[in-house]
C-alpha positions in Angstrom: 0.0 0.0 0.0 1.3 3.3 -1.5 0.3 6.5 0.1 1.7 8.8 -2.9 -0.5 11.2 -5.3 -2.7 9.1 -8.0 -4.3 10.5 -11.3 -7.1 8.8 -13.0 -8.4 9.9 -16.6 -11.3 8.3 -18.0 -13.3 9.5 -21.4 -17.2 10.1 -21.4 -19.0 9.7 -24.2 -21.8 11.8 -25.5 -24.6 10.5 -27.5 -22.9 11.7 -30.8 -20.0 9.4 -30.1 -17.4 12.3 -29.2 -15.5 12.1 -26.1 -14.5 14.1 -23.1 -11.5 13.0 -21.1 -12.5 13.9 -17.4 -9.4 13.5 -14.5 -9.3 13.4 -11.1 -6.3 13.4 -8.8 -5.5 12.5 -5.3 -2.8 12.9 -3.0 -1.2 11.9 0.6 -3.8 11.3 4.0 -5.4 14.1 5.5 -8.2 14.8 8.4 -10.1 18.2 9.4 -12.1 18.3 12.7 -9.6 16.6 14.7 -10.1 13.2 12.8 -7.8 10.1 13.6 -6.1 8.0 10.1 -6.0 4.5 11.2 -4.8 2.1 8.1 -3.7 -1.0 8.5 -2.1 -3.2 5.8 -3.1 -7.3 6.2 -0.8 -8.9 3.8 1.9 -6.0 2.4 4.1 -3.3 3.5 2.8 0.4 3.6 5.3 3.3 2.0 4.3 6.7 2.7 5.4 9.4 0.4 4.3 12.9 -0.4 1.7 13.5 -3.5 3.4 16.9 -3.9 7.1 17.2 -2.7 7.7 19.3 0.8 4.2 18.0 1.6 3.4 15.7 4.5 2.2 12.3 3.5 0.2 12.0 6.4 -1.6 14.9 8.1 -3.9 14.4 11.1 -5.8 17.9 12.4 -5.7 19.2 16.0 -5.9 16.0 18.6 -6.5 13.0 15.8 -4.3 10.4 16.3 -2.6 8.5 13.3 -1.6 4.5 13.3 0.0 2.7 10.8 0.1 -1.1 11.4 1.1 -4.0 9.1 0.3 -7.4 10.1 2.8 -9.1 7.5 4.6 -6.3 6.1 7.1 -3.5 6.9 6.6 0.8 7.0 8.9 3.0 5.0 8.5 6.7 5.4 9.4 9.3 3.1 7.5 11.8 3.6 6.5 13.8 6.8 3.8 12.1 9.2 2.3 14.7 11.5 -0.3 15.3 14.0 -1.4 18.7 15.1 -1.3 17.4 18.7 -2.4 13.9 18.4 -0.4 10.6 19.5 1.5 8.7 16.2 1.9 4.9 16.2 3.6 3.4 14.1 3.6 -0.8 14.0 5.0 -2.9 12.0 5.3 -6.6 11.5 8.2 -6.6 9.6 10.6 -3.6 10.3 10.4 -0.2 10.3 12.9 2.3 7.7 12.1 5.9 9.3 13.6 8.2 6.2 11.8 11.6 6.6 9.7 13.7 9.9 7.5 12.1 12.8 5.9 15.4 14.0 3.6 16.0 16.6 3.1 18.7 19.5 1.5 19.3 22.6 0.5 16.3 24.9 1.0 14.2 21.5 4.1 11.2 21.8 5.5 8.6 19.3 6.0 5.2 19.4 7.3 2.9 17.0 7.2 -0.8 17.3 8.8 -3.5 15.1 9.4 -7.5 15.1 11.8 -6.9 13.0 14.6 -4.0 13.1 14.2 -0.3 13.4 16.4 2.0 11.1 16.0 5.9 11.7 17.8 8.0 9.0 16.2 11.0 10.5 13.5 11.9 13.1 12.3 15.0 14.2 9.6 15.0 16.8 9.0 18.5 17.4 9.2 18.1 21.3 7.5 15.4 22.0 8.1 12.3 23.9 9.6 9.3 21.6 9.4 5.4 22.2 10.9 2.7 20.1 10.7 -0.9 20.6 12.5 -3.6 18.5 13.1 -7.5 18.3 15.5 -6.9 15.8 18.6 -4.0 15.6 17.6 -0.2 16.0 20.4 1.3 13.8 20.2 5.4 15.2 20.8 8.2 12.5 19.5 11.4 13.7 16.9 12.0 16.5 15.8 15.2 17.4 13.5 15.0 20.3 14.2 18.7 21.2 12.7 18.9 25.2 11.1 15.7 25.1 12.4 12.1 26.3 13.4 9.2 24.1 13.8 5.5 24.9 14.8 3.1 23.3 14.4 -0.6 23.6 15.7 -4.6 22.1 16.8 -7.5 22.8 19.6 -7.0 20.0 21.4 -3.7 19.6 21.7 -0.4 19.0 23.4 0.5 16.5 25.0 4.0 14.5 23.9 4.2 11.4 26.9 4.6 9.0 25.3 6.9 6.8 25.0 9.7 9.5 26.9 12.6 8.9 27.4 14.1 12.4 28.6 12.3 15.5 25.4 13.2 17.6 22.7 10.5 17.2 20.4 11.7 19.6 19.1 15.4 20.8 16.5 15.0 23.8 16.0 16.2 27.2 16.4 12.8 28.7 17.1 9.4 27.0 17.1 5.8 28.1 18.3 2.7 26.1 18.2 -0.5 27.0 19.8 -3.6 24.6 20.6 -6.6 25.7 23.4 -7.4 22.9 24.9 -4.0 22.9 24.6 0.1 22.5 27.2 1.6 20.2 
């Protein structure tokens, strides 16, 4: 399951046999009137991406909460998922590729959950409180939790990513990391 822009022509036909060509298009997941986006995937992984660039894929307004779940697949983001002020969950089966912004404010948190590994390229949370629980490896890029608290939790390790350009992997007000094969 794509979340991405989609464009759909079709031609009508008039009763003298011309045509018309009629489109429609669509783009990214968005609420109004504090409305929650729950989607859930059965059998496949869900990849969120912007329909126009610099736009959120996912947009929740004012106190709706957003989940993403897969029951067989894996959740790669890249584009921005966002709440005004709502809680974001993201759960997958499979693991979890983090590639662009988790934002939310106010009493809103994050959590993402994985049976498989966890790789963060970058995360921005916009002060808000950050969870993330793995069976597999959580390989750390960039988290900026700004005054919020992160921790972070497996029973492998945690891991730099390579790709990471700075030597900071973490920016929070208080952090906790627990792995039971290693941190660093």
């Amino acid at each position: 399951l794509s979340i991405d822009r989609v464009t759909s022509t079709v031609q009508r036909v008039y009763f003298n046999s011309n045509t018309n060509p009629l489109s429609l298009s669509q783009e990214d997941l968005t609420t109004t009137a504090n409305g929650p986006i729950l989607l859930q995937s059965l059998q496949g992984d869900i990849v969120v991406r912007s329909g126009t660039d610099g736009e959120p894929g996912i947009s929740a307004n004012g106190s709706g909460n957003v989940l993403l779940q897969t029951v067989a697949g894996t959740i790669l983001t890249q584009a921005d998922v966002q709440s005004d002020s709502g809680h974001i969950t993201l759960n997958s089966f499979g693991d979890l590729v983090i590639n662009e912004h988790i934002r939310t404010s106010g009493l809103g948190t994050i959590y993402l959950v994985s049976q498989g590994a966890i790789s963060i390229e970058s995360l921005t949370t916009n002060n808000a409180n950050l969870g993330v629980s793995a069976v597999g490896d959580i390989q750390l890029g960039s988290i900026n939790a700004g005054n919020g608290n992160v921790f972070l939790t497996t029973p492998s390790r945690i891991i730099d990513n390579t790709s990471l350009s700075t030597g900071r992997n973490i920016t929070a007000s208080g952090l906790t990391m627990f792995a039971e094969d290693g941190i660093g």
